[in-house]
Each structure stands twice: as C-alpha cells, then as structure tokens.
Phi, psi and omega in degrees: 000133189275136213282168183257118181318338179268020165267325142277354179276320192291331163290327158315309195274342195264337178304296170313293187310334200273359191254019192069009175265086196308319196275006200258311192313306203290346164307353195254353201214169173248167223290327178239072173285145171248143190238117182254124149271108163297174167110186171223094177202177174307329176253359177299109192150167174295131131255126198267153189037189182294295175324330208261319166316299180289297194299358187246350118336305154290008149278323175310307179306275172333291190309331187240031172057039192024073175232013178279118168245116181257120167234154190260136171292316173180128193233089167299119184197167176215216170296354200219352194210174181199122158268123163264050181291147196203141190256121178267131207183138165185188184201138177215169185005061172069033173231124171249142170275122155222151175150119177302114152230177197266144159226130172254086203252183123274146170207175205197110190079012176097000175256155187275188213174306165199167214224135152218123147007077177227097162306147183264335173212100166294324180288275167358283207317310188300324212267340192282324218237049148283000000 
C-alpha cells in the first residue's frame, strides 16, 4: 500500500520549520488556519491565519535562541485529517524541553486548516515556555 501524499507535505512542512525556513512553512496551510496551543504559558491561545501563526514562531525562535527543535517521529494521514508525533527538545533560560508530543491537525485539498498541540507532560510544557 502506497504511502498518502499528505504524509508528505506534512513532513515536508516540518522539514522546512526545522530548516528555519519560515516563509516556506505557510505553503503547508490555508490561508486561514487556526493553530491551538494548549497550556498555561505565555503562548497560550488560538492563533488565527498565517501571520498570527509565523509571529508565534517567531516568538518560539526568539524565547529559545533557536535551539527549539520538532522533529517527527511518525506521521499519519489521510484526506481529512494528519498525526504527527514528534519529539520536541529546545532550551531557554537555563530550562531545557524534551518531550514527546502529539500534533493533531485537519486538512482539507493537501493544506493544514487547523492544528493542535498535545504534550504528552502539559506540566513540563508550561513550566518550559512560562
């Protein structure tokens, strides 16, 4: 059985982000994505389109001297929907992130549509990005 092409754009997009290549990532979404961060930090909340996304990337970058890496572990999809696992790892003020999490997204014509967050230690995440 042949692998589902949206198994590859999403890797793809993740390919990009890990190359620091920002503007290239949003070519993964539509235009008017919503991105859910979960938690109680500083980054928490819904961000709506590309702009609202890419600034909260470039906040990501920044908080962590770009030492924030998401590499995918494994990735699953199919026309409507896309899983990600991915191992997360960065360091910002003498605190470091390791930690398996879930990215849950939909999509819809080979684009993410919406996005979600899921730490496998939501206490961590917070305590990493506070």
């Amino acid at each position: 059985m042949s692998e589902h092409p949206n198994v590859q754009r999403i890797r793809d997009a993740y390919e990009a982000f890990g190359k620091g290549d920002l503007a290239a990532v949003p070519r993964y979404w539509a235009d008017d994505i919503r991105w859910h961060s979960p938690g109680r930090n500083a980054l928490t909340g819904t961000y709506r389109g590309a702009d609202e996304v890419l600034g909260l990337f470039g906040r990501l970058v920044e908080l962590t001297g770009g030492t924030l890496r998401v590499e995918p572990q494994a990735v699953f999809a199919d026309d409507t929907h896309a899983v990600a696992l991915v191992h997360t790892t960065g360091h910002r003020d003498g605190r470091s992130l390791d930690a398996l999490d879930a990215h849950v997204m939909r999509v819809a014509d080979g684009l993410v549509t919406e996005f979600w967050s899921a730490p496998t230690d939501p206490v961590a995440t917070d305590e990493f990005w506070a």
